[in-house]
Backbone as JSON, one array per atom type, in Angstrom:
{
  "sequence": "XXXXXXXXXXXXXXXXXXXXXXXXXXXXXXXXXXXXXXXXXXXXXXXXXXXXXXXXXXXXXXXXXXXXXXXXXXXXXXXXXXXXXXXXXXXXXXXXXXXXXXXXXXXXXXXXXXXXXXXXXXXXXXXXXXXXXXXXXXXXXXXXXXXXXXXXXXXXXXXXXXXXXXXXXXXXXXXXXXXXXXXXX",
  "N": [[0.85, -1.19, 0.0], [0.71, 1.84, -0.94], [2.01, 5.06, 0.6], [0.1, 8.05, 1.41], [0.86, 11.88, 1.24], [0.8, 13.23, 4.21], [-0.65, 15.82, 4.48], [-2.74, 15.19, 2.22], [-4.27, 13.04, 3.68], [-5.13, 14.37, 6.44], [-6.83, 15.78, 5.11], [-8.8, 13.34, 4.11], [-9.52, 12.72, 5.72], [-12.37, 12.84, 7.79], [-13.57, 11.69, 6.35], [-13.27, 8.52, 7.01], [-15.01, 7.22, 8.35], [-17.12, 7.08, 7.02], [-16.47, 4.24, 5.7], [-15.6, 0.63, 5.77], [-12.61, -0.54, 8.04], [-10.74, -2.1, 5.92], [-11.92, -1.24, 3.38], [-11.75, 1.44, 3.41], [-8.83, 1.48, 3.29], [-8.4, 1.26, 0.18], [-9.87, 2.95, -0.73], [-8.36, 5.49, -0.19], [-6.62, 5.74, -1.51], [-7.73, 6.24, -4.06], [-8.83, 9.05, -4.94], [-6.22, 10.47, -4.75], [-4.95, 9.19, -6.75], [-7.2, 9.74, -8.81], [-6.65, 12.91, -9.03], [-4.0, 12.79, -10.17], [-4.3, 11.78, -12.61], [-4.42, 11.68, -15.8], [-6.49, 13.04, -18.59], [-9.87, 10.86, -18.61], [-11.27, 10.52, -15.98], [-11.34, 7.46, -14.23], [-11.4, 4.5, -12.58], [-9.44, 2.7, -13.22], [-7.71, 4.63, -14.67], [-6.99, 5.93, -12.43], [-5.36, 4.58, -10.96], [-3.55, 3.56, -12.47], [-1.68, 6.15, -12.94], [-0.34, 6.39, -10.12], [0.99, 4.44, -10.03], [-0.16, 1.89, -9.42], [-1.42, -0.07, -11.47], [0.13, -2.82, -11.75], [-0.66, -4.23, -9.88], [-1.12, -6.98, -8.31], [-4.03, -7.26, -6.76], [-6.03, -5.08, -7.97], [-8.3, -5.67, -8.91], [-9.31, -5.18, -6.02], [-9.56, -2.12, -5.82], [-11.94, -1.41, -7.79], [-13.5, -2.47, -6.7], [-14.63, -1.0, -4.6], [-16.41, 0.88, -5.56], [-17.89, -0.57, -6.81], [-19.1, -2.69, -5.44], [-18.78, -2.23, -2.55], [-20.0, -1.66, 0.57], [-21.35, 1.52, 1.37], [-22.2, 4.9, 1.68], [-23.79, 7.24, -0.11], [-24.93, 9.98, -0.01], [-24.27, 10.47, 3.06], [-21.63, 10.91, 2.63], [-22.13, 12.98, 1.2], [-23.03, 14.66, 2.94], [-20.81, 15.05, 4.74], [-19.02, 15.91, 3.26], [-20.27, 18.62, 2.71], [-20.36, 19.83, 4.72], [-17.57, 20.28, 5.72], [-17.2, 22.0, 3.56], [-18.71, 24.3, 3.86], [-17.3, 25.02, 6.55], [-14.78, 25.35, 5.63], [-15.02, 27.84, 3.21], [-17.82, 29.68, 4.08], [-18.39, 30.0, 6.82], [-19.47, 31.55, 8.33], [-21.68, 31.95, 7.14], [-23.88, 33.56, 4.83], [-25.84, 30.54, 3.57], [-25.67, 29.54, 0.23], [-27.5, 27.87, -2.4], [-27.22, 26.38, -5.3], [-29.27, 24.22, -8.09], [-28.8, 22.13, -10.21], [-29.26, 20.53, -13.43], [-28.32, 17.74, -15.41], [-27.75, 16.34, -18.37], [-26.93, 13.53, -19.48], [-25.69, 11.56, -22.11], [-27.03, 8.18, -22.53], [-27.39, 4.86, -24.12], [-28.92, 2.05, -24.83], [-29.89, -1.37, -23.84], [-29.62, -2.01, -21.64], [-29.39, -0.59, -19.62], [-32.16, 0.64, -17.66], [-33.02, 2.69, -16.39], [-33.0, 5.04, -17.78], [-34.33, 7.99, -19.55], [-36.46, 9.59, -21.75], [-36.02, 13.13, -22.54], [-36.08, 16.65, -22.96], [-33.83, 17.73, -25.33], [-31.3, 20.02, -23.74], [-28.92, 21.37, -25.22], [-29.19, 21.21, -27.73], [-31.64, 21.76, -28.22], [-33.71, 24.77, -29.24], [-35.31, 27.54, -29.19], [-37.06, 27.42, -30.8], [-37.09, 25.32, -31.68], [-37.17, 21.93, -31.46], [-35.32, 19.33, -29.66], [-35.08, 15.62, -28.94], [-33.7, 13.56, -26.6], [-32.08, 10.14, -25.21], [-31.6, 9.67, -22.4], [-29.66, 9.6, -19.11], [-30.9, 11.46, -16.69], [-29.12, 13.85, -14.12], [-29.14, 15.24, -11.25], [-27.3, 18.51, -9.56], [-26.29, 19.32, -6.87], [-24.8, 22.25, -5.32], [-23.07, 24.22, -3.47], [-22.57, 27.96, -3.32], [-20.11, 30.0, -3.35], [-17.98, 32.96, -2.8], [-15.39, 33.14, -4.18], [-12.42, 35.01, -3.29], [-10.15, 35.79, -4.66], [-10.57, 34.91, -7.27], [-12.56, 36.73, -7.88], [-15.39, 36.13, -8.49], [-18.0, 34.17, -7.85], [-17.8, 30.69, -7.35], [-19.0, 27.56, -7.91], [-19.49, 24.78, -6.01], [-19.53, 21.55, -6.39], [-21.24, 19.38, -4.31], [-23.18, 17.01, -3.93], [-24.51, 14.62, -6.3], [-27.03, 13.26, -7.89], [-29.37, 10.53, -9.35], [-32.26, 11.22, -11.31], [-34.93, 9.36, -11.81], [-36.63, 8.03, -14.75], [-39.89, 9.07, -15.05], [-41.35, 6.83, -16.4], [-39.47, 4.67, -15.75], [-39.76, 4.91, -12.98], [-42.2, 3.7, -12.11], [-41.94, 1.28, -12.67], [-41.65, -1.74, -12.37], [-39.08, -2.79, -11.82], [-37.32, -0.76, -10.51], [-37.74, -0.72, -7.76], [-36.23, -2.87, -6.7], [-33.96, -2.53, -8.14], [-32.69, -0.74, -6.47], [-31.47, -1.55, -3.97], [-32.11, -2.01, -0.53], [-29.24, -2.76, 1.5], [-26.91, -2.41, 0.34], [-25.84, 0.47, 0.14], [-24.58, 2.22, -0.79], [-24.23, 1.13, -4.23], [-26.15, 2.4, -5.09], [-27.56, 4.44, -7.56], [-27.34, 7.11, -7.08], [-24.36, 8.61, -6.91]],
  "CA": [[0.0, 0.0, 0.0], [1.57, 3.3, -0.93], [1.36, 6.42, 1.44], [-0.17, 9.3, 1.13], [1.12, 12.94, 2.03], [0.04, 13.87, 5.49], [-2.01, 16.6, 4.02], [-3.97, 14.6, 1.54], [-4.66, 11.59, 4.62], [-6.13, 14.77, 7.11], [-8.41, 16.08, 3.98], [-9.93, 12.61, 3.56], [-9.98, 11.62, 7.55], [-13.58, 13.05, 7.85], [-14.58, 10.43, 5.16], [-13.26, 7.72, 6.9], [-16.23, 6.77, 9.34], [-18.28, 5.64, 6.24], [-15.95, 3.27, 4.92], [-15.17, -0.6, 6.51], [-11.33, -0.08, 7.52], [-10.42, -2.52, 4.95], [-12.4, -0.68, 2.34], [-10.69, 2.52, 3.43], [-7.21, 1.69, 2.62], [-8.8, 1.11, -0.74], [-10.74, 4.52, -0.79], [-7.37, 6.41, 0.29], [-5.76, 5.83, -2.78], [-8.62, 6.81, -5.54], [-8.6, 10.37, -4.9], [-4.67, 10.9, -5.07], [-5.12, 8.79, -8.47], [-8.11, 10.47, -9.99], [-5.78, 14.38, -8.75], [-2.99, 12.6, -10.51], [-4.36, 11.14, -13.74], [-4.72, 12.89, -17.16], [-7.96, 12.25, -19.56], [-11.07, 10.77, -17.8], [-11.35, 10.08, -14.53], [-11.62, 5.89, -14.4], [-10.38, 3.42, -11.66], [-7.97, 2.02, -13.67], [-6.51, 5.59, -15.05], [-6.09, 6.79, -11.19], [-4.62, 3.75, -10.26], [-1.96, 4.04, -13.11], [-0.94, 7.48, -12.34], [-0.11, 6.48, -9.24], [1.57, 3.27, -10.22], [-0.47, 0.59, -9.19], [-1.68, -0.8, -12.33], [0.6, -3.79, -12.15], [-1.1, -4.66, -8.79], [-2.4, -8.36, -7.95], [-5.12, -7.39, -6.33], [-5.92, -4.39, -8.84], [-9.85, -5.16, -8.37], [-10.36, -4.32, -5.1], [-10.06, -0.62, -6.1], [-12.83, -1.14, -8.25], [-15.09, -2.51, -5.63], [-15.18, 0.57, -3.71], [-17.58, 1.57, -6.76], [-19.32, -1.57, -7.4], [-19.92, -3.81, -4.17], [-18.6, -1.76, -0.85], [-21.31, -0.78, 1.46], [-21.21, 2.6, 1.92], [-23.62, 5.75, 1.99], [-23.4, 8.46, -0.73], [-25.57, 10.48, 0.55], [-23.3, 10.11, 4.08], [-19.91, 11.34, 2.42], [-22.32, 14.26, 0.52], [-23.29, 15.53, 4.02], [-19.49, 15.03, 5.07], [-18.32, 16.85, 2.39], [-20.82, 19.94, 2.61], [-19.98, 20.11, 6.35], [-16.51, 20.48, 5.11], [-16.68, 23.15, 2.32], [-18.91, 25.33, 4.94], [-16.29, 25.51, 7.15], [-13.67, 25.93, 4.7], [-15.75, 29.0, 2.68], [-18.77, 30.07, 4.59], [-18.68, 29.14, 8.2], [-20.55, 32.67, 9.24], [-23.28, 31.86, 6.11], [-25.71, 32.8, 4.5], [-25.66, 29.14, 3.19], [-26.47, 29.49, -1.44], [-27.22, 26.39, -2.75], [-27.38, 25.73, -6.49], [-29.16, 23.21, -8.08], [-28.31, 21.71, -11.82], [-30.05, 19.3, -14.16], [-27.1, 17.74, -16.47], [-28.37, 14.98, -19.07], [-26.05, 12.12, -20.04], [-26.4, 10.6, -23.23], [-26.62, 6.79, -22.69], [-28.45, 4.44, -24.89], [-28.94, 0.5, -24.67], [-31.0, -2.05, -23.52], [-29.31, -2.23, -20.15], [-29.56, 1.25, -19.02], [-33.18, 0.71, -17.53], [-33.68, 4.11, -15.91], [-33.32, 5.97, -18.89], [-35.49, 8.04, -19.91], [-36.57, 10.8, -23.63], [-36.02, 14.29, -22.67], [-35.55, 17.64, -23.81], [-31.82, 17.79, -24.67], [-30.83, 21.74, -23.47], [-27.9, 21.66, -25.65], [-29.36, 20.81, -29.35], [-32.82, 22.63, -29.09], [-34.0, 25.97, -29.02], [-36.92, 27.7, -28.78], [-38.01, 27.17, -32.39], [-36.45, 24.13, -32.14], [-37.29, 20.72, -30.26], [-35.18, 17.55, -29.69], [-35.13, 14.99, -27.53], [-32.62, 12.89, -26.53], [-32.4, 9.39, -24.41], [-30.29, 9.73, -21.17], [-30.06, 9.61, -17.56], [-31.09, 12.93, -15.9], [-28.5, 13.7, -13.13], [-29.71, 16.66, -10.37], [-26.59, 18.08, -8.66], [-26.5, 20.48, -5.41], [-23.6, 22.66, -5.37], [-22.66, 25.32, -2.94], [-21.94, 29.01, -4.46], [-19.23, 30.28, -2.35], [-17.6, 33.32, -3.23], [-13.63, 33.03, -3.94], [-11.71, 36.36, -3.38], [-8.86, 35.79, -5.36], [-11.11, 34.61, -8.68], [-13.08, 37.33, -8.66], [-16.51, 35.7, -9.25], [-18.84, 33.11, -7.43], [-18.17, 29.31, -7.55], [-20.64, 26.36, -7.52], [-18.74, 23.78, -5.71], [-21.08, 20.58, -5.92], [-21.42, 18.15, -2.77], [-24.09, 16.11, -4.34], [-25.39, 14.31, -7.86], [-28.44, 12.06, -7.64], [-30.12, 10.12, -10.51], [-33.5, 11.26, -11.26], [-35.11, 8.74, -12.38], [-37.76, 8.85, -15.47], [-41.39, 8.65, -15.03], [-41.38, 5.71, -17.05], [-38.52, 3.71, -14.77], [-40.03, 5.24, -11.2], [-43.72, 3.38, -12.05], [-41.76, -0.06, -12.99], [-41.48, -2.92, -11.1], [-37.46, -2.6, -11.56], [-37.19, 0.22, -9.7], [-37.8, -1.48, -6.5], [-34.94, -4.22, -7.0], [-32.37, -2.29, -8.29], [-31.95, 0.31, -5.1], [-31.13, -2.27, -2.31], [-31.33, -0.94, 0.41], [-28.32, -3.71, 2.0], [-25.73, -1.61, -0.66], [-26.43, 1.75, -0.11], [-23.06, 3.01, -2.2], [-23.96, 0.8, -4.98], [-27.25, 2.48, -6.09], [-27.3, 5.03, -8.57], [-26.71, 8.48, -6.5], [-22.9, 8.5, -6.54]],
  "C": [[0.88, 1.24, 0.0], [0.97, 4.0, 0.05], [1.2, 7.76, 0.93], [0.29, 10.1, 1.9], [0.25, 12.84, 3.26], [-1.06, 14.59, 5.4], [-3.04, 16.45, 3.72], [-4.82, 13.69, 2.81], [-5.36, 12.78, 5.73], [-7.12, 15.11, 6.17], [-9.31, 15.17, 4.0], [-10.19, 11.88, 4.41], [-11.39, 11.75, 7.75], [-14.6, 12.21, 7.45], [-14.5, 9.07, 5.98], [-14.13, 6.83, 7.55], [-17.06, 6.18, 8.47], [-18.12, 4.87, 5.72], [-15.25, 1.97, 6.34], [-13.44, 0.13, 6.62], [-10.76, -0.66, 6.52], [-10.94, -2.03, 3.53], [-11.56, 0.63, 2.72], [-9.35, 2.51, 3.45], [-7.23, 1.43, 1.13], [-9.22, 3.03, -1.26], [-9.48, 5.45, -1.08], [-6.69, 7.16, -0.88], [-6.07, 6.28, -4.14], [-8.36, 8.13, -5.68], [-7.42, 10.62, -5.08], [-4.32, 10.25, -6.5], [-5.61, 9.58, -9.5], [-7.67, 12.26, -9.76], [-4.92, 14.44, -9.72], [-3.05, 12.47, -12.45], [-5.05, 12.15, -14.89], [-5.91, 12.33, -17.86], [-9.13, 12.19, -18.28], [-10.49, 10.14, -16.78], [-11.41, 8.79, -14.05], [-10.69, 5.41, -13.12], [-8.99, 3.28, -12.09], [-7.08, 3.56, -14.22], [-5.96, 5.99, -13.78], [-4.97, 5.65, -11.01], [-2.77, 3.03, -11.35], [-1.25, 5.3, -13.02], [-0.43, 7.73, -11.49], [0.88, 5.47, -9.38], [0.92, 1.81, -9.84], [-1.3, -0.32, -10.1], [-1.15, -2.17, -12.74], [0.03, -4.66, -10.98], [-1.98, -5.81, -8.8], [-3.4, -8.16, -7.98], [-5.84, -5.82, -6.49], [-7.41, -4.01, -8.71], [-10.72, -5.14, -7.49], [-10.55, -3.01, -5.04], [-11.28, -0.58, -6.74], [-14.01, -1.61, -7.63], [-15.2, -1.79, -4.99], [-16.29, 1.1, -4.31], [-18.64, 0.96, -6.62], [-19.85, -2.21, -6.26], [-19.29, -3.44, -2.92], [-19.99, -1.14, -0.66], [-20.58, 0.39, 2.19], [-21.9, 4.04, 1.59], [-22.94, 7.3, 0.94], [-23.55, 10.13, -0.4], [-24.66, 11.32, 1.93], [-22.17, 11.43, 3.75], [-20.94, 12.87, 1.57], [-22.49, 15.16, 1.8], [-22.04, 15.79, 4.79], [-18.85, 16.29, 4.47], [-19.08, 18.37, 2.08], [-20.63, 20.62, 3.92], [-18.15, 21.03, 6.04], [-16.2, 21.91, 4.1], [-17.55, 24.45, 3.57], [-18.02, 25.47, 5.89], [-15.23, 25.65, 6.68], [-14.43, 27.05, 3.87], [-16.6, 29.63, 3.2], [-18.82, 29.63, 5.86], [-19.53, 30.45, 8.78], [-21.76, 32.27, 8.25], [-23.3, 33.08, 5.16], [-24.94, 31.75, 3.58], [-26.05, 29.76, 1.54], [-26.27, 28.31, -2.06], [-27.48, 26.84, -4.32], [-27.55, 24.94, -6.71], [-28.93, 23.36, -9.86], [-28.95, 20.58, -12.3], [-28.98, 19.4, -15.37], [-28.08, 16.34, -16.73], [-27.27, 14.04, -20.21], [-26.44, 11.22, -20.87], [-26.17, 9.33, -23.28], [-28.11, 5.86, -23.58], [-28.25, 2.41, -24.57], [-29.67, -0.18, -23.68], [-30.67, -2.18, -21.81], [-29.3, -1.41, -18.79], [-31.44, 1.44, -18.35], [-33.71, 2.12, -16.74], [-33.09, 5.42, -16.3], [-33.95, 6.52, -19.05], [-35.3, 9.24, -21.46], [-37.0, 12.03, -22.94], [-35.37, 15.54, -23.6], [-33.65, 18.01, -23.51], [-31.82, 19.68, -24.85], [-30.25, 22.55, -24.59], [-27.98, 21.78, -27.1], [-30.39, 21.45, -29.35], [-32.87, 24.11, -28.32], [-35.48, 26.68, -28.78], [-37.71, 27.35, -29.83], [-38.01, 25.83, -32.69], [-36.51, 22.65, -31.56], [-36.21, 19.33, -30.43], [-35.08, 17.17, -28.46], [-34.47, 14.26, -27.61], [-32.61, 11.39, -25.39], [-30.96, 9.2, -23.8], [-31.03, 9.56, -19.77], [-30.25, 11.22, -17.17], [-30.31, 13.03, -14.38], [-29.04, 15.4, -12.46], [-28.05, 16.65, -9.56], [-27.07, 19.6, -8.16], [-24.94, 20.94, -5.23], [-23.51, 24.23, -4.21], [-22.2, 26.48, -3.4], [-21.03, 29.85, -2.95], [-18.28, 31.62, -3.65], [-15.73, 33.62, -3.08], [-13.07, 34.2, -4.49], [-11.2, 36.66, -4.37], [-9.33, 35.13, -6.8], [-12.41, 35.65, -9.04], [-14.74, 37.48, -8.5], [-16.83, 34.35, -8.11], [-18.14, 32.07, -7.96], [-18.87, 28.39, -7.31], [-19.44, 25.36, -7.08], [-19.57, 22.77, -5.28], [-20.54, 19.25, -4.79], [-22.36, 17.05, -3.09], [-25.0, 15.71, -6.07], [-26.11, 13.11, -7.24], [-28.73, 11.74, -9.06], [-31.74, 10.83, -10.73], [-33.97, 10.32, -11.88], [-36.35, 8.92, -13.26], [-38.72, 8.48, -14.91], [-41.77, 7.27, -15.13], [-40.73, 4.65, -15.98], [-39.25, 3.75, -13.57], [-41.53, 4.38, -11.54], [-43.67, 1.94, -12.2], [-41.49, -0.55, -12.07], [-39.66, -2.86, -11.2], [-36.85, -1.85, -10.51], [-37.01, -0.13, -8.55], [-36.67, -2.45, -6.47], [-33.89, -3.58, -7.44], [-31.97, -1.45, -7.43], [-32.5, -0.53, -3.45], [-30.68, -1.68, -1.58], [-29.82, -1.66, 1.18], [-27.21, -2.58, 1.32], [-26.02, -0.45, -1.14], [-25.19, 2.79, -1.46], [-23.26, 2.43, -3.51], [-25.34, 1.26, -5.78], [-26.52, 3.62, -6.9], [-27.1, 6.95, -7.89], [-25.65, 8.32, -6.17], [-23.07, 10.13, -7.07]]
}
């Protein structure tokens, strides 16, 4: 197990209450990967940027994602606790919220749904597009030294469509037993 700076290991002590300890020496190491790594953001790119891509046991990083129990939700209220006392600790609290739509398509993707894509129509203009609808909650904190407001987000949720929320799926795929493995990451 590599070590992390001192610095990085108090930043992500706050977190470590919602992770098994054996899942958190797992956890430790994503974030100093996905800081490190160029392109998209992926398991496997942090965990080569860091060097551990030649690693035996390579996919227990990627069960932190897929099959650790642990509370998204949890680490969003962690981490908004966190940015208020690092930016705003006198207040007033400004939340922002955001509706971003992710174009995924295929038969496996069951809580999909056909909305209006933002980005392709206009007012004269309609399309629609088939994606997931993600809601995120972002804090607007204003940073001195840039000038200008930032949204710094603490939370993305799935919305799920109409269509998906009325199906019998719905119910079965957000166990509650594996709260980290539903679809609000």
């Amino acid at each position: 197990m590599r070590t992390l700076p001192t610095t990085m290991v108090q930043v992500l002590a706050p977190f470590a209450s919602l992770f098994s300890e054996r899942v958190w020496r797992h956890v430790q190491v994503l974030p100093a990967g996905a800081i490190l790594a160029p392109g998209r953001r992926t398991v496997s790119s942090a965990l080569r940027a860091i060097g551990l891509d030649q690693q035996k046991q390579f996919h227990r990083y990627h069960r932190v994602l897929s099959r650790a129990s642990w509370s998204s939700r949890e680490a969003s209220r962690v981490l908004l606790g966190l940015l208020v006392e690092a930016f705003v600790p006198e207040g007033p609290l400004v939340l922002g919220v955001d509706e971003t739509l992710e174009r995924r398509w295929g038969r496996r993707i069951a809580p999909k749904g056909t909305y209006r894509d933002p980005v392709r129509s206009s007012r004269e203009h309609f399309v629609k597009t088939s994606g997931l609808r993600w809601i995120s909650v972002a804090l607007l904190v204003p940073i001195p030294w840039a000038g200008r407001v930032w949204a710094l987000p603490f939370l993305s949720a799935l919305a799920y469509s109409e269509r998906y929320a009325k199906s019998e799926e719905w119910g079965t795929s957000r166990s509650p037993s594996r709260p980290g493995s539903c679809f609000c990451k």
